[in-house]
C-alpha positions in Angstrom: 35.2 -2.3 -44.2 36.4 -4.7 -41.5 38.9 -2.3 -40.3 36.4 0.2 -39.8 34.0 -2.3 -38.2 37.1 -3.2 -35.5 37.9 0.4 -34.6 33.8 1.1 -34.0 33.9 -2.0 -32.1 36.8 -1.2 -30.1 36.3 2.4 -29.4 32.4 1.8 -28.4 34.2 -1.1 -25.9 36.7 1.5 -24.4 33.0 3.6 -24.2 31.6 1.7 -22.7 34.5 0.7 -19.8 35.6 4.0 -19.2 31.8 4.9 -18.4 31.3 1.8 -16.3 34.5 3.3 -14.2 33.2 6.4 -13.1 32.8 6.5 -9.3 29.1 6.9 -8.7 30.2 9.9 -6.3 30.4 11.9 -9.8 27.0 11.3 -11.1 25.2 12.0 -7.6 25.1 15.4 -8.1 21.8 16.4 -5.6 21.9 16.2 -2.1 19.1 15.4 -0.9 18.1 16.4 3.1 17.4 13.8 5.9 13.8 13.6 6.5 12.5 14.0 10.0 10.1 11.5 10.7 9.0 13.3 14.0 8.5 16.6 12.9 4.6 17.8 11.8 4.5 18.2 8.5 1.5 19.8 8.0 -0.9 17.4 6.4 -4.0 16.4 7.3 -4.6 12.6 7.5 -6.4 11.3 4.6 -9.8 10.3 5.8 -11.2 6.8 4.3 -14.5 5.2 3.4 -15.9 2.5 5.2 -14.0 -0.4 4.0 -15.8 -2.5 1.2 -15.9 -6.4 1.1 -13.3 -8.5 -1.1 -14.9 -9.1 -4.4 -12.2 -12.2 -4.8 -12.9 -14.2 -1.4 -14.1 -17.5 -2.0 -17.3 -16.8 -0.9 -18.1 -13.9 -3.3 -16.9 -16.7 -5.5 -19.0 -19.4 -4.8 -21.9 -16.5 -5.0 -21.0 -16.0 -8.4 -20.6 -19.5 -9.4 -24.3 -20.2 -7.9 -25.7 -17.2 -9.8 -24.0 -18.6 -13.3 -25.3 -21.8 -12.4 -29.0 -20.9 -11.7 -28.7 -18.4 -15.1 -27.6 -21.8 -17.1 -30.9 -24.0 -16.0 -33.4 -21.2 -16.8 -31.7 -20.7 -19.6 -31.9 -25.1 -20.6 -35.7 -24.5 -19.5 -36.6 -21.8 -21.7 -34.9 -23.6 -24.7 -37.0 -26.6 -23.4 -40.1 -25.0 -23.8 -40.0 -23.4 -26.7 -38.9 -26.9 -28.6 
């Protein structure tokens, strides 16, 4: 059982290496074209929206954090009252 366990050991090692030599010449095996960056290509540039405000800025943030705050004391009233 060992001896089998040393010869799948070493022949998945020698695998491995003789893989890991290949030149990576031999595994290229498309050629890919130069792209011309100054030629037309034909598309159409992509037209946009207006741009929209950051919803993370610290103001949006401080917005939120006001709203949660004024949601939390009508919220303490309304438990007040209706003790």
């Amino acid at each position: 059982m060992r001896k089998n366990a040393l010869k799948f050991l070493v022949l998945t090692l020698l695998g491995i290496m003789i893989y890991s030599c290949q030149n990576e010449n031999d595994l290229i095996t498309q050629v890919e074209e130069p792209i011309n960056l100054n030629e037309q290509d034909g598309l159409k540039k992509m037209i946009l929206g207006k741009k929209l405000e950051n919803p993370y800025s610290v103001e949006n943030m401080k917005k939120a954090l006001n709203n949660l705050n004024n949601l939390n004391h009508l919220q303490k009233e309304k438990e007040q009252v209706i003790i």
